[in-house]
C-alpha positions in Angstrom: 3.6 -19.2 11.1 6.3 -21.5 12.4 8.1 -20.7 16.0 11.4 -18.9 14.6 8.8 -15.7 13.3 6.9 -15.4 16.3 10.1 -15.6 18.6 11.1 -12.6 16.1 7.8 -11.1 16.8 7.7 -10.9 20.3 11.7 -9.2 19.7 9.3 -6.6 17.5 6.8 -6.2 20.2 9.9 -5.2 22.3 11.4 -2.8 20.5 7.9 -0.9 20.0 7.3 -2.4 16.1 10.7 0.3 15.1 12.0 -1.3 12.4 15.6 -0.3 10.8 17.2 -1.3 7.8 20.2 1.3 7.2 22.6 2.4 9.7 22.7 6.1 8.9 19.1 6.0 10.4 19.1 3.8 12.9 15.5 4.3 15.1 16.8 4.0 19.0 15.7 0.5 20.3 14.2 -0.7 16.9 15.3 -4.0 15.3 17.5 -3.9 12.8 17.4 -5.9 9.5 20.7 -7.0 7.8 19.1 -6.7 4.5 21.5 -8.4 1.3 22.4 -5.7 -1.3 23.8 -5.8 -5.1 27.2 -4.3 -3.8 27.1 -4.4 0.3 25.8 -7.6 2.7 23.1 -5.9 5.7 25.5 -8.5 8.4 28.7 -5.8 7.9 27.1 -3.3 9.5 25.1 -5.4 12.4 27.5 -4.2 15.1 27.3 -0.6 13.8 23.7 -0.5 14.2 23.5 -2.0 17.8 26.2 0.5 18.7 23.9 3.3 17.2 21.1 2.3 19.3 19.3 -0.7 17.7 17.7 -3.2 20.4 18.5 -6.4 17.9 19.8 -7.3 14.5 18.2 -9.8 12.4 21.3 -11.8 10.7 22.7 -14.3 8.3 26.1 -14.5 9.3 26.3 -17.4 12.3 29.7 -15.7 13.0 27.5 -12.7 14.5 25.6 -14.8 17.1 28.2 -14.6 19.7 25.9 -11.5 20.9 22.4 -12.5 21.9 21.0 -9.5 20.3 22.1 -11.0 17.0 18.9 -13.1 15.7 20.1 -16.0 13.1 17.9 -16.2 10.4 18.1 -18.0 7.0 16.7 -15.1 5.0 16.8 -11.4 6.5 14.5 -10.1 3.8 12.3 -13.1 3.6 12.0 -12.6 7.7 11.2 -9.4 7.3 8.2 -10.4 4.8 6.9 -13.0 7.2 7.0 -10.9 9.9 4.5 -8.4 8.3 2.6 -10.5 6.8 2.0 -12.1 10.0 1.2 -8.5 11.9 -0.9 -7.8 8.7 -3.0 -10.4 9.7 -3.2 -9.6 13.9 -4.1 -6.3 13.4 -7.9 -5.5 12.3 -7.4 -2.7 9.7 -8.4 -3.1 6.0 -5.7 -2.9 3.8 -6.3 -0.5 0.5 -3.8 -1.3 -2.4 -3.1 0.6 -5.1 -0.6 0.0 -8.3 -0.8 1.1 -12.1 2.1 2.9 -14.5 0.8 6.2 -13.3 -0.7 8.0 -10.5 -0.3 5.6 -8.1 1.6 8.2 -5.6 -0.9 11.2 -5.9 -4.1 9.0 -5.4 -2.3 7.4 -2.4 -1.4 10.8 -1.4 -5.1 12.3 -1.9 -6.8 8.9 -0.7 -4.4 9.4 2.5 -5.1 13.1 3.0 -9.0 12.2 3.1 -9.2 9.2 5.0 -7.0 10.5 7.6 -8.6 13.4 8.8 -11.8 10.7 10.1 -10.2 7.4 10.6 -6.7 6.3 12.3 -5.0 5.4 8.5 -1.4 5.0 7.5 0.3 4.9 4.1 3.1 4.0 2.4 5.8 6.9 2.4 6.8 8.4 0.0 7.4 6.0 -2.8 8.2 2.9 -0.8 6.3 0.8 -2.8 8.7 -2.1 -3.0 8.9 -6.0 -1.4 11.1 -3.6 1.4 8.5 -0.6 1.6 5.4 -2.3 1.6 6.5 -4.6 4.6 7.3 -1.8 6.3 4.3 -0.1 6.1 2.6 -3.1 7.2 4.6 -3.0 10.0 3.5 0.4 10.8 -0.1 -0.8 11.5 -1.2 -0.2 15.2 -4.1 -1.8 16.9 -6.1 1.4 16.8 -5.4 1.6 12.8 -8.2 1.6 10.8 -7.0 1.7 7.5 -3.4 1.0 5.5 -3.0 2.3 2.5 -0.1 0.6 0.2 1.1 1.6 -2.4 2.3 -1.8 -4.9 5.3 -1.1 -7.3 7.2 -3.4 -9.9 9.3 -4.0 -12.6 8.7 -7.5 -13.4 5.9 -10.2 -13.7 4.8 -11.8 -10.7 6.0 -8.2 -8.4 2.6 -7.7 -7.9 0.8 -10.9 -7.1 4.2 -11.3 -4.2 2.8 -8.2 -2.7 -0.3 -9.2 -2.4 0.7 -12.5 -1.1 2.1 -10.3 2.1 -0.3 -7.3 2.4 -3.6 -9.4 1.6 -5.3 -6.4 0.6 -9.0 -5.9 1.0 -9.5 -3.1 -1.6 -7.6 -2.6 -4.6 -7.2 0.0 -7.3 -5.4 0.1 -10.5 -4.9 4.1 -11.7 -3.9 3.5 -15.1 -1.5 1.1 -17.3 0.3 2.4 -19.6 3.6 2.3 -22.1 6.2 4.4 -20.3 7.8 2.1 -18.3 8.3 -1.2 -20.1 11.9 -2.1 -18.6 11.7 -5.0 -17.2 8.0 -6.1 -18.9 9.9 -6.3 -22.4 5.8 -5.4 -24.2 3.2 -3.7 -23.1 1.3 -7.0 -23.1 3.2 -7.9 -19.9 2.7 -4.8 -18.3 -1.3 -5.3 -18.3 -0.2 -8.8 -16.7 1.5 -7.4 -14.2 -0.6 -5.0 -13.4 -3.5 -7.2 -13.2 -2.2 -9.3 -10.5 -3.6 -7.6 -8.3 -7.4 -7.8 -9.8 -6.6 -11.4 -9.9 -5.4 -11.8 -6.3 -9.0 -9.7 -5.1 -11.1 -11.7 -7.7 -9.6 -15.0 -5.8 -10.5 -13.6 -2.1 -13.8 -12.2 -3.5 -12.6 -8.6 -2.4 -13.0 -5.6 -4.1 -11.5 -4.2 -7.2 -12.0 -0.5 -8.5 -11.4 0.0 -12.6 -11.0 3.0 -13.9 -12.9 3.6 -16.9 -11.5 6.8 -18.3 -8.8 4.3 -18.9 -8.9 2.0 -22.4 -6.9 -0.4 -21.0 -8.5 -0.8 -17.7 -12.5 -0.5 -19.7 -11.4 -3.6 -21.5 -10.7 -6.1 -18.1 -13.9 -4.4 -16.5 -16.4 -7.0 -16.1 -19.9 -7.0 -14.3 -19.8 -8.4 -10.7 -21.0 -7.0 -7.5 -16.9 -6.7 -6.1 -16.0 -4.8 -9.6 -16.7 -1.1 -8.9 -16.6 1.4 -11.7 -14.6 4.6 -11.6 -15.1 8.0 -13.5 -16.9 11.1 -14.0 -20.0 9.2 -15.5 -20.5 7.2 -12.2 -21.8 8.5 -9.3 -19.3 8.9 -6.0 -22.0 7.5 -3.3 -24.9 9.5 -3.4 -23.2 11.7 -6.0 -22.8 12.4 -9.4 -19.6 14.3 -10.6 -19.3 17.2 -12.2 -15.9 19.2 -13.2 -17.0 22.6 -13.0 -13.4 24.2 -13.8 -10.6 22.5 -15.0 -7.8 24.8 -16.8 -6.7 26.7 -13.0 -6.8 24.5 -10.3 -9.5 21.3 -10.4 -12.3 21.9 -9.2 -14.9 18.9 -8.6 -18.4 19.3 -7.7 -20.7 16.5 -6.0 -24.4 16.8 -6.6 -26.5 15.1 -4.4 -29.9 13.3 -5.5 -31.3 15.9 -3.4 -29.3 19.0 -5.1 -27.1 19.2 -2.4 -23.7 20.7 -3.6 -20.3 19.7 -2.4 -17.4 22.1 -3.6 -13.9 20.1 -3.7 -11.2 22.7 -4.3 -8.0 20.9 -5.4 -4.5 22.7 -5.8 -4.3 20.0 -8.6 -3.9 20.2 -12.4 -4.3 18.1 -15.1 -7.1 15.9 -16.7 -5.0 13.0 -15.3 -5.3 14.7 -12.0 -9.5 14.9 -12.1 -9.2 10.5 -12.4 -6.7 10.7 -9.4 -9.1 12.7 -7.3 -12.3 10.4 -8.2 -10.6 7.5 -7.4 -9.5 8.5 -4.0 -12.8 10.0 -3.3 -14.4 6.8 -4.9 -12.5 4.6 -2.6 -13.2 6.4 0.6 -17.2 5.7 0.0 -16.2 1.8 -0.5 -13.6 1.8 2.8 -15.9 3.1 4.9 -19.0 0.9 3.5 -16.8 -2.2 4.8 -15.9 -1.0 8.0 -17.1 -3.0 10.8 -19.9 -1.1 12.8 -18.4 -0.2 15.8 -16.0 2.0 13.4 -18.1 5.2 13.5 -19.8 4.7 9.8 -21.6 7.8 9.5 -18.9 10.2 9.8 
C-alpha cells in the first residue's frame, strides 16, 4: 500500500472510521468522499460537507487544497477502495460473501440475524451491495469484529471478481442464478460468468465455496473438493439433517440430531425459495464458526 493511502488512513483513524459520501447525511467528524457521479462531481459539495461537520474531504479538484482538510487524491472512489481493502486486511474478521440473481438480501439478513446474537458481526445495509456499499461495509469492521458479512451485487462481467479483489472474502455463497435480470449480461450464459467469479476468486485462495443444490444451475458447477460445501435439504446442517415439517403457513425447519435431538426453527418466512435461504444461512454459520480461530469462543 503506497504512502498517499496510509496517510489517508491514519486521517480515517482520526475521524473514528465515519465515512460520508452525501452531504444530506453528513456523520459529524467523519471523512468525506467527493465521489464522481453521472450528473453531479463529489468536489462541488466539499465545502458543504466540512461546514456540516465533516473532519476532511477526500478531493480531486487541486483548486480545493487551499484548506488542509482538503485531501488531493487522483481517484476519490478508487481511494475509497484502497482504503478498505487495506483495513480489510488489518482487521482479523473473516469476511462471508454472498451474491446470486436472488435471495441474496434475505440470507444476508437471516445469516446476520444468527451470527449476531453470538459473535461481534456486521453486514452490508440494506442493499448496498455495490463497489460504493461493500467498501463501506468494510470499513465498518472494528477490531473486536468477528465476522462481515457482504453482500456482492452487479450488472456486468468482471462486478464480481472487483469485489472480491477488495473484500478478499473467506467464505462465499451463491443463492441462486437465474434469468430475471439479464440487463447488462446481454444472455444468461454471462450471468452464470458473472456470478461465478466469486467461486473462482475462492477456488484461487483455496477458501471456501457453498453451492446450492436445490439450484440446476448451481448442481452443474458443483464439483468434489474438501472447500466445495454442499447446500440443501438432503445434506445435513452440522450434526443435523433437515426436515421441513410445515411449509404452506410460516416455515418451519426441524434439525434432527444423530442422537434424536430436535431443534424447532420457527421462521415468519414463506415460500419454497425461502426454506433454501434459511439452510444456507444456517449452513454457513456451522462453516464460520468451524474457521474461527480458537480463542473465538467455538463451542457456543
Amino acid at each position: 500500500m503506497d504512502n498517499g493511502i496510509k496517510s489517508i488512513y491514519e486521517k480515517l483513524k482520526e475521524c473514528n472510521f465515519a465515512v460520508s459520501t452525501d452531504t444530506r447525511q453528513i456523520i459529524q467528524s467523519s471523512l468525506f468522499f467527493a465521489l464522481p457521479g453521472p450528473r453531479f462531481d463529489g468536489n462541488d459539495f466539499a465545502s458543504q460537507a466540512l461546514a456540516a461537520g465533516a473532519s476532511y474531504c477526500v478531493v480531486t479538484d487541486p483548486d480545493l487544497i487551499q484548506d488542509e482538510r482538503m485531501l488531493l487524491v487522483n481517484d476519490s472512489l478508487l481511494t475509497l477502495q484502497q482504503l478498505a481493502a487495506y483495513h480489510r486486511h488489518l482487521m482479523r474478521a473473516k469476511v462471508v460473501a454472498i451474491t446470486g440473481s436472488n435471495g441474496k438480501t434475505t440470507t444476508k439478513e437471516l445469516l446476520y440475524s444468527i451470527m449476531s446474537r453470538v459473535r461481534p458481526t456486521v453486514a452490508t445495509l440494506g442493499n448496498l451491495n455495490n463497489h460504493i456499499g461493500l467498501p463501506l461495509t468494510l470499513l465498518r469492521i472494528s477490531e473486536e469484529t468477528e465476522f462481515a458479512i457482504v453482500e456482492m451485487g452487479a450488472n456486468h462481467m468482471g462486478e464480481i471478481a472487483g469485489l472480491c479483489t477488495i473484500a478478499s472474502p473467506d467464505i462465499g455463497l451463491i443463492t441462486s442464478i437465474g434469468k430475471a435480470h439479464l440487463e447488462g449480461f446481454g444472455n444468461f450464459e454471462s450471468v452464470i460468468l458473472a456470478k461465478k467469479e466469486l467461486f473462482d476468486y475462492l477456488d484461487d485462495h483455496n477458501a471456501y465455496s457453498f453451492y446450492n443444490l436445490e439450484q440446476a444451475t448451481l448442481r452443474q458447477l458443483y464439483s468434489q473438493s474438501a472447500k466445495h460445501i454442499p447446500l440443501g435439504t438432503e445434506f445435513p446442517i452440522g450434526r443435523y439433517r433437515v426436515v421441513v415439517s410445515e411449509f404452506h403457513d410460516k416455515i418451519i425447519l426441524e434439525l434432527i440430531s444423530l442422537e434424536g435431538v430436535i431443534v424447532r426453527i420457527n421462521s415468519k418466512l414463506y415460500g419454497l425459495h425461502n426454506v433454501e435461504n434459511i439452510i444456507n444461512a444456517a449452513r454457513s454459520c456451522t462453516l464460520s464458526w468451524s474457521q474461527c480461530e480458537p480463542n473465538c469462543r467455538r463451542n457456543q
